[in-house]
N, C-alpha and C positions, 0 to 999 in steps of 0.2 A: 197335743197341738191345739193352739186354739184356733176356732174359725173367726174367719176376719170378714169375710158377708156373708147375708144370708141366704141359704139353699134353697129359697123359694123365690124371693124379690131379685135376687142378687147383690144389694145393698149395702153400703158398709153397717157394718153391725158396732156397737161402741157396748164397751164394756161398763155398767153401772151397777155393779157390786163385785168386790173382793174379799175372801175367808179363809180364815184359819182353821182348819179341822182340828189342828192338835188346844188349841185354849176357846176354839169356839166366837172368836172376835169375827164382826163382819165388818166392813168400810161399803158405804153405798155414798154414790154419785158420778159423774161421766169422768169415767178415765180416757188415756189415748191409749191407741192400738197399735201395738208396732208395726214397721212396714214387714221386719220377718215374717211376723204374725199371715203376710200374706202370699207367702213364697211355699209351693208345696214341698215334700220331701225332698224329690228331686235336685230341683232348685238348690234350698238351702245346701245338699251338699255338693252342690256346684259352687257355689259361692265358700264353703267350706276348703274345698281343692284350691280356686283360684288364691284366696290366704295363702294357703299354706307355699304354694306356690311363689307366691306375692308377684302376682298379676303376670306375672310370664304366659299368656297367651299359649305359643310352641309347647312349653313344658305340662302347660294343662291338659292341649290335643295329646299330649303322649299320653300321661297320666289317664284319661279316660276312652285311649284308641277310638277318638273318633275324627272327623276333619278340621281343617283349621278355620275353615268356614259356617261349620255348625258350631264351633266353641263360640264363635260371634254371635250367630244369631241369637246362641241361647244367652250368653253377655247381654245383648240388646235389648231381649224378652224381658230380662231381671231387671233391667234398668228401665224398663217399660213399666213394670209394677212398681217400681220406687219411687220413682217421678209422678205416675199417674199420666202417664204421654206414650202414647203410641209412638212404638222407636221408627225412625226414620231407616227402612232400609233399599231406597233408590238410588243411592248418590251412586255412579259408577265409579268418582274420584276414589271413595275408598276399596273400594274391587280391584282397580288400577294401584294405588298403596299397595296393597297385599300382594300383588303380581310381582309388582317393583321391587318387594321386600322377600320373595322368595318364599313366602307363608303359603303361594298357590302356585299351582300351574296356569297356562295360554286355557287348556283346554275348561279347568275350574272356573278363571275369569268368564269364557265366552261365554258358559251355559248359566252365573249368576248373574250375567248382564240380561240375559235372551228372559232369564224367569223373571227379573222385576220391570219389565218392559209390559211382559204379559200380565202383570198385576192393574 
């Protein structure tokens, strides 16, 4: 895995040399860094599932038994580090979606409205 900032500054870190072990060649100058580059284990095979899945939301909460509302949050986090944007998660409009669509219960909506109130 490569790291993508640095464990001191916190910084993004840029890659400015690349090697071949087997013929011994090096390339130096600033490369880019992927945004995988920045997504830990976890993540990536979060992102891995959601593929395989291709984007089914529902089938991903089963696939990893966990809620249909932390498959979002952690959605939201990845698309948080991709963007470079702190994901947005007050809207109640989409808590109310999800209710609508049967992906939550009354009692899931009321308690992720009551927690981004308190944020």
């Amino acid at each position: 895995m490569i790291l993508a900032t640095c464990p001191i500054c916190k910084k993004e870190l840029i890659i400015k040399e690349l090697h071949c072990p087997h013929c011994e060649v090096s390339f130096k100058g600033n490369f880019e860094n992927s945004w995988l580059a920045e997504l830990n284990a976890s993540q990536l095979e979060f992102v891995r599932l959601f593929l395989l899945v291709q984007g089914n939301l529902k089938e991903l909460q089963d696939k990893l038994g966990i809620s249909y509302p932390t498959v979002k949050n952690r959605l939201a986090e990845i698309i948080g580090i991709i963007t470079k944007k702190r994901p947005e998660t007050d809207k109640v409009i989409d808590v109310l979606s999800d209710l609508e669509e049967g992906f939550i219960n009354v009692d899931e909506a009321i308690n992720m409205i009551t927690q981004r109130r308190e944020k």
